[in-house]
C-alpha positions as CSV (number, residue, x, y, z in Angstrom):
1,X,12.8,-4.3,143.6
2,X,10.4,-6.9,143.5
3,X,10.4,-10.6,141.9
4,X,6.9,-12.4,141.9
5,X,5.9,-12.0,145.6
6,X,9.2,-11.4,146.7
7,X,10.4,-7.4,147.8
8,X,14.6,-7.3,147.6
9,X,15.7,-4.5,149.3
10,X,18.5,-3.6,146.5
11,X,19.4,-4.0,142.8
12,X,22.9,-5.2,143.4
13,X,22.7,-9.4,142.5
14,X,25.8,-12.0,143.3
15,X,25.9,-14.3,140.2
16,X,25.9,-18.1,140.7
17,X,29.9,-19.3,140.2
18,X,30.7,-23.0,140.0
19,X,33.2,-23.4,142.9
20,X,32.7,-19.7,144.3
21,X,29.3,-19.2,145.7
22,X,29.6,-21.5,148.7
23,X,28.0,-20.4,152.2
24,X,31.0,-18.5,153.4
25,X,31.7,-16.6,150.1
26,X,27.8,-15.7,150.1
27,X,28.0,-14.5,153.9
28,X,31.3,-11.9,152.9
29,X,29.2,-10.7,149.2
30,X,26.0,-9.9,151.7
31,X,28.4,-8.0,154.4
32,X,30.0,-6.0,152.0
33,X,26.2,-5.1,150.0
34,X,24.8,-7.8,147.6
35,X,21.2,-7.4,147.6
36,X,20.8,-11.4,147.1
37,X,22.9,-14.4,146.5
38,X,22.7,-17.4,144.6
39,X,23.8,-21.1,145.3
40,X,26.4,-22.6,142.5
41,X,24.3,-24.2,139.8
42,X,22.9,-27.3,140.6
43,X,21.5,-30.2,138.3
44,X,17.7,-30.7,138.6
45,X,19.0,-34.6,137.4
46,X,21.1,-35.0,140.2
47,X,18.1,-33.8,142.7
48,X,16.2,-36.8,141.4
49,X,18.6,-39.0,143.0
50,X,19.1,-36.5,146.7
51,X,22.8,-37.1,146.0
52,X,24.7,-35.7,149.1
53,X,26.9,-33.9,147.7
54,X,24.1,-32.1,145.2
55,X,22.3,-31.9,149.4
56,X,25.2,-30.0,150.6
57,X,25.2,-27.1,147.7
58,X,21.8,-26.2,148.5
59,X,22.5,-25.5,152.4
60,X,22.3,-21.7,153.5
61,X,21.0,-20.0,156.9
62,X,18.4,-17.9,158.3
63,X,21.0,-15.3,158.0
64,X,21.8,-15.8,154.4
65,X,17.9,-14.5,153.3
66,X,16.8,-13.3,150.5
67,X,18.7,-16.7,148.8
68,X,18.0,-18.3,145.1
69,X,19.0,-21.8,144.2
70,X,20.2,-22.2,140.5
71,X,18.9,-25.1,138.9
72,X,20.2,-26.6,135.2
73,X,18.8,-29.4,133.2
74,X,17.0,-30.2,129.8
75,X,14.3,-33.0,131.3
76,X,11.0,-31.1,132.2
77,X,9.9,-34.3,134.6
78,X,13.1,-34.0,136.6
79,X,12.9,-30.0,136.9
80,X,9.5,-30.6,137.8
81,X,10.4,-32.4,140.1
82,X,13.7,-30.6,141.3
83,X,11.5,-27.3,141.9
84,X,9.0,-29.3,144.2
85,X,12.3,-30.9,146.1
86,X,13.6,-27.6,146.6
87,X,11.0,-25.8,148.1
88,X,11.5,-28.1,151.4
89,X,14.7,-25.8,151.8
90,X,13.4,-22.8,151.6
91,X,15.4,-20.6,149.5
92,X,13.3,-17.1,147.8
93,X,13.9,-17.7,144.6
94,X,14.4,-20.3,141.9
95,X,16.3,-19.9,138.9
96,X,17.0,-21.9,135.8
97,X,20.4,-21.3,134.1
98,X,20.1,-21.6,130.0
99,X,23.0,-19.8,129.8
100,X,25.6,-21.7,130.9
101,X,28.6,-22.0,128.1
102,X,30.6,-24.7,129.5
103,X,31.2,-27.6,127.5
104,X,30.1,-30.1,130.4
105,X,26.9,-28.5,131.0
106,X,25.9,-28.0,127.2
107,X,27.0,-31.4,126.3
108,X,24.2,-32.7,128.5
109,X,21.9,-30.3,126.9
110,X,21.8,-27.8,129.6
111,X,22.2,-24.3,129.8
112,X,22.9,-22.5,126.7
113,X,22.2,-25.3,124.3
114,X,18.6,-25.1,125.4
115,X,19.3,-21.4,123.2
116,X,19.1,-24.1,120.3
117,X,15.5,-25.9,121.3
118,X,13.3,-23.4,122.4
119,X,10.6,-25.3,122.6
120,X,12.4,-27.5,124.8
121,X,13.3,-24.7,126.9
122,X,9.3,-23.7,126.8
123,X,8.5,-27.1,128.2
124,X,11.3,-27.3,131.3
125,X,10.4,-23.5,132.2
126,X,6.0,-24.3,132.4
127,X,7.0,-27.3,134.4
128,X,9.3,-25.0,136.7
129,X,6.8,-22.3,137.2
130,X,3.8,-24.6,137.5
131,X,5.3,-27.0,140.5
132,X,6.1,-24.2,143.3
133,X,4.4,-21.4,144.8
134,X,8.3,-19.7,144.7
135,X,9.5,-16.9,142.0
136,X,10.9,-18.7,139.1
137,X,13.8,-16.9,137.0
138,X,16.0,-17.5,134.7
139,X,19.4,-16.3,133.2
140,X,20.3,-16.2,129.2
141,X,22.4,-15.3,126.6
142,X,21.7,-14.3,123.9
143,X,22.0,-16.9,121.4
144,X,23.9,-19.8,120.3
145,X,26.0,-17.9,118.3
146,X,26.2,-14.0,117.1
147,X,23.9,-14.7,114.4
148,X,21.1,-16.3,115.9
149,X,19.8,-13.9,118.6
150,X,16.8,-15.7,120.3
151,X,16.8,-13.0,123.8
152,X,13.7,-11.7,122.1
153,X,12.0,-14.6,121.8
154,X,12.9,-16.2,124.8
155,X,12.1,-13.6,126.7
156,X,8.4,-13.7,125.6
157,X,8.2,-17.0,126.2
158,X,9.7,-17.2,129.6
159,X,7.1,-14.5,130.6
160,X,4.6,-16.2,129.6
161,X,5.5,-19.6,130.7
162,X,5.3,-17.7,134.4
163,X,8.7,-16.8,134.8
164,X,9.2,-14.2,137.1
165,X,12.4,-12.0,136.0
166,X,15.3,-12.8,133.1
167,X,18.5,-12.1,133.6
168,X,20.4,-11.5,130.5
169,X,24.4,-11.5,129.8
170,X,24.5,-10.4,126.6
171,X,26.9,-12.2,124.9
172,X,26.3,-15.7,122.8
173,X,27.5,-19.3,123.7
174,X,30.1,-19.4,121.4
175,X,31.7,-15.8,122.3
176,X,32.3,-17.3,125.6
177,X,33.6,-14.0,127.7
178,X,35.2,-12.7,124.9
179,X,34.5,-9.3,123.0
180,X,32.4,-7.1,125.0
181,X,28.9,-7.5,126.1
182,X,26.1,-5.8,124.1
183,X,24.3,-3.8,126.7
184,X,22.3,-2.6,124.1
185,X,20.3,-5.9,123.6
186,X,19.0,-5.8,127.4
187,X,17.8,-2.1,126.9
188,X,15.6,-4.3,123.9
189,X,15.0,-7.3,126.2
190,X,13.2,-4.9,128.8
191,X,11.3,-2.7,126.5
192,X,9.8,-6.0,124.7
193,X,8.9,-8.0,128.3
194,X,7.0,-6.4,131.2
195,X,8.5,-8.6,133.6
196,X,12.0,-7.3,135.3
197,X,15.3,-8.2,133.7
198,X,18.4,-7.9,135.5
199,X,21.7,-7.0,133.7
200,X,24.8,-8.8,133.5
201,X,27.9,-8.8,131.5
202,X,31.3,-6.6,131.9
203,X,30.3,-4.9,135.2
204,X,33.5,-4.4,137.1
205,X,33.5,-0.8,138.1
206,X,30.9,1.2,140.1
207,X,30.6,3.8,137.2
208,X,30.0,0.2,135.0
209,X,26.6,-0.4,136.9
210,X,25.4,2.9,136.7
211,X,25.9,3.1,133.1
212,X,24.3,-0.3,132.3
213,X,21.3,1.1,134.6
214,X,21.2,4.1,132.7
215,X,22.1,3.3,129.7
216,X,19.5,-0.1,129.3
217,X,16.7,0.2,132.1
218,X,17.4,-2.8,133.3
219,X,15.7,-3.4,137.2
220,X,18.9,-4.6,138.9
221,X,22.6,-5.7,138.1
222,X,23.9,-8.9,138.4
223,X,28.1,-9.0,138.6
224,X,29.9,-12.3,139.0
225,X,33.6,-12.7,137.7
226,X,34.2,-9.4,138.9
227,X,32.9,-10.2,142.7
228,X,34.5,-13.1,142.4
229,X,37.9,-11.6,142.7
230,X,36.7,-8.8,145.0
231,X,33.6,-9.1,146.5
232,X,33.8,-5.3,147.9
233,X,32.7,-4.1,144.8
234,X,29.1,-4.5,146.0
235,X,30.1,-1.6,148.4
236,X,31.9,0.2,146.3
237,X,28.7,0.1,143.5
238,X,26.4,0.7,146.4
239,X,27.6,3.8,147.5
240,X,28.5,5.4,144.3
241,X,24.6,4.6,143.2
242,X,23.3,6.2,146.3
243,X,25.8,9.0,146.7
244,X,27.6,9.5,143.7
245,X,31.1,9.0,144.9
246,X,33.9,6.6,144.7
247,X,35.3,4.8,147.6
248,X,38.7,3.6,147.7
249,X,39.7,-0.1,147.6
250,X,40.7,-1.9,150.8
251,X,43.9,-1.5,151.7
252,X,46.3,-4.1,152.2
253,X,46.1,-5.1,155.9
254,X,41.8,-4.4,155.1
255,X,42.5,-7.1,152.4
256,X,44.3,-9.6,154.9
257,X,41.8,-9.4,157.4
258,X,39.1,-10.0,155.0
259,X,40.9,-12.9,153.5
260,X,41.5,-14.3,156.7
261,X,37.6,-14.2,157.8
262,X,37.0,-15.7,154.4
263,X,39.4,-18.7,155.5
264,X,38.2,-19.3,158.9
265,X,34.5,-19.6,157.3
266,X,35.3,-21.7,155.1
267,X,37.2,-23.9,157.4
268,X,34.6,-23.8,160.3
269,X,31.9,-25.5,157.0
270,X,34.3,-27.8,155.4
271,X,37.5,-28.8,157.6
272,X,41.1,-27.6,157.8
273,X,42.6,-29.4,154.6
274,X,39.6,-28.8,152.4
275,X,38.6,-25.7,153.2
276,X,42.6,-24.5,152.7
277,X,42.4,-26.1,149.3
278,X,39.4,-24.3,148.8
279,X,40.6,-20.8,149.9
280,X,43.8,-21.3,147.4
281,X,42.4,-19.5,144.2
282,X,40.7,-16.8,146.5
283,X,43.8,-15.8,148.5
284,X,45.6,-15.5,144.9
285,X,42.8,-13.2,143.7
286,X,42.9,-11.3,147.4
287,X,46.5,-10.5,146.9
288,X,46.7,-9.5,143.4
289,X,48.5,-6.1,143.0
290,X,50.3,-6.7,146.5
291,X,54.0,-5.9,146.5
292,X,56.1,-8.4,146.3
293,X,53.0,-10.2,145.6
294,X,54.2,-13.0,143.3
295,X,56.2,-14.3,145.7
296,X,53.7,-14.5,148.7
297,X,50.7,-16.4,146.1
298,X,53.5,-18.7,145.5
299,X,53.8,-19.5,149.3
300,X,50.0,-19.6,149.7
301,X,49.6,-21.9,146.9
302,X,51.7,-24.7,149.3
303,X,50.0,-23.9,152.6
304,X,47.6,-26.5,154.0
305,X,45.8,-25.1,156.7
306,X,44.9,-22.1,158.8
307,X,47.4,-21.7,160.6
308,X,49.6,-22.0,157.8
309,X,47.2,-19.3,156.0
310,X,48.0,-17.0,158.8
311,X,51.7,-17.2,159.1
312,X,52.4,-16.9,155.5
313,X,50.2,-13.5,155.8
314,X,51.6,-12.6,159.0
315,X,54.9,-12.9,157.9
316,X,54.7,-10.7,154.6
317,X,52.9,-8.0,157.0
318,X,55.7,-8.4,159.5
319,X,58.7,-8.2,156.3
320,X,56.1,-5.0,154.9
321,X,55.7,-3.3,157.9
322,X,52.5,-3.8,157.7
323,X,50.5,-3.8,160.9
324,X,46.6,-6.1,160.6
325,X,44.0,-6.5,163.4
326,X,43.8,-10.1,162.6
């Protein structure tokens, strides 16, 4: 599909997730058949200040192309600026998150209290799209609340403040993830704009995306809590688009080696300590459904580096009968 002046060779979109969408993570979701990944959300405010830790969130690699960089923030002189800052690294695409429901973001004003101020939202999106040469996006939700749909609305202005594709989740603020998604409002999002909108919300099988494709129009999918616990569902969803059948999940000692590529990525980045802290919540989600499963996240919620990543896997493989490449 194409965004702006940019051609993506695929419909299949990793979400930004705080915590999740670090360099290694990013690598693994474009092995296994994301289309294009996206930083964690960064604050434009922060960039005004180059704080190095806001630095280090927006490093990828030549490999990691086509990238976007996810930008929040309600001041359009520091977006303005943000947008200028980032085009020095070089990502493909910029996008602005005014969806965000966590208290910590919309407190500031961010994300999707900016569903509240449109005109606010107007302002920070012109003064995105008019101070870089890059695609410009951005990701909603529907409303505030259930009763105050703004998608609509939004979505004509964001077109034509410049904005070059919306990505809905169809849900409001104050749902959170609860309920189900509304598909239906992103079939009415994409009949009202002429710019692309990418789906998102409640994709977590392969037949998921292709009924949200058929079912809405939408141009491309974008899936995030789902990847996030199993990031081979971009293979799984790209192979039952193009050929119409379902592929089996990874087996166990698949899982293992996978988890343990993950680790030693994220390790090589960060260091032994931190990166094992890191890989914590990730080796839980790898393991789910394992036998005896319980017990072994319990072990791997203790472990503190590779090597202790390894043995604890190892040793369940060795107890299972399990035999791994790694």
């Amino acid at each position: 599909m194409r965004i702006g002046n940019l051609n993506i060779d695929g419909i299949l979109f990793l979400a930004p997730l705080a915590g999740i969408s670090k360099r290694p993570f990013r690598l693994l979701a474009r092995q296994f058949g994301a289309s294009i990944c996206y930083t964690e959300m960064i604050s434009a405010d922060a960039m005004k200040y180059e704080q190095d830790k806001t630095i280090r969130m927006l490093d990828h690699a030549p490999d990691e192309h086509p990238i976007g960089i996810q930008l929040f923030g309600s001041c359009p002189e520091n977006m303005a600026l943000a947008v200028r800052r980032i085009q020095e690294y070089k990502p493909d695409i910029i996008d602005l998150n005014m969806g965000c429901p966590v208290r910590k973001v919309v407190r500031k004003n961010g994300g999707a209290s900016l569903l509240k101020d449109i005109s606010l939202a107007a302002e920070i999106l012109s003064a995105a799209a008019e101070n870089t040469s890059l695609p410009v996006t951005v990701k909603i939700r529907s409303g505030w609340t259930s009763e105050e749909d703004v998608y609509l609305e939004f979505g004509n202005i964001a077109e034509k403040a410049g904005i070059a594709a919306v990505t809905l989740h169809p849900r409001s603020r104050m749902q959170g993830f609860s309920g189900k998604a509304d598909w239906s409002k992103i079939k009415e999002l994409k009949n009202e704009i002429s710019i692309p909108v990418i789906g998102n919300g409640d994709i977590i099988t392969p037949q998921d995306a292709r009924d949200m494709l058929d079912s809405t129009g939408c141009d491309a999918v974008m899936i995030g809590r789902a990847a996030m616990k199993d990031p081979y569902i971009f293979r799984k969803i790209e192979v039952y688009l193009n050929e119409g059948r379902l592929i089996p999940d990874l087996t166990i000692e698949e899982k293992i080696d996978f988890a343990l590529e993950h680790a030693r990525l994220t390790i090589d980045q960060y260091n032994d300590r931190v990166g094992t802290l890191m890989m914590r919540k990730h080796l839980a989600w790898y393991t789910k459904g394992f036998p005896g499963g319980a017990g072994l996240r319990n072990q791997l919620m203790k472990v503190e580096s590779y090597v202790g990543i390894s043995d604890c896997l190892m040793r369940y493989c060795k107890n299972r009968g399990i035999a791994t490449d790694s």
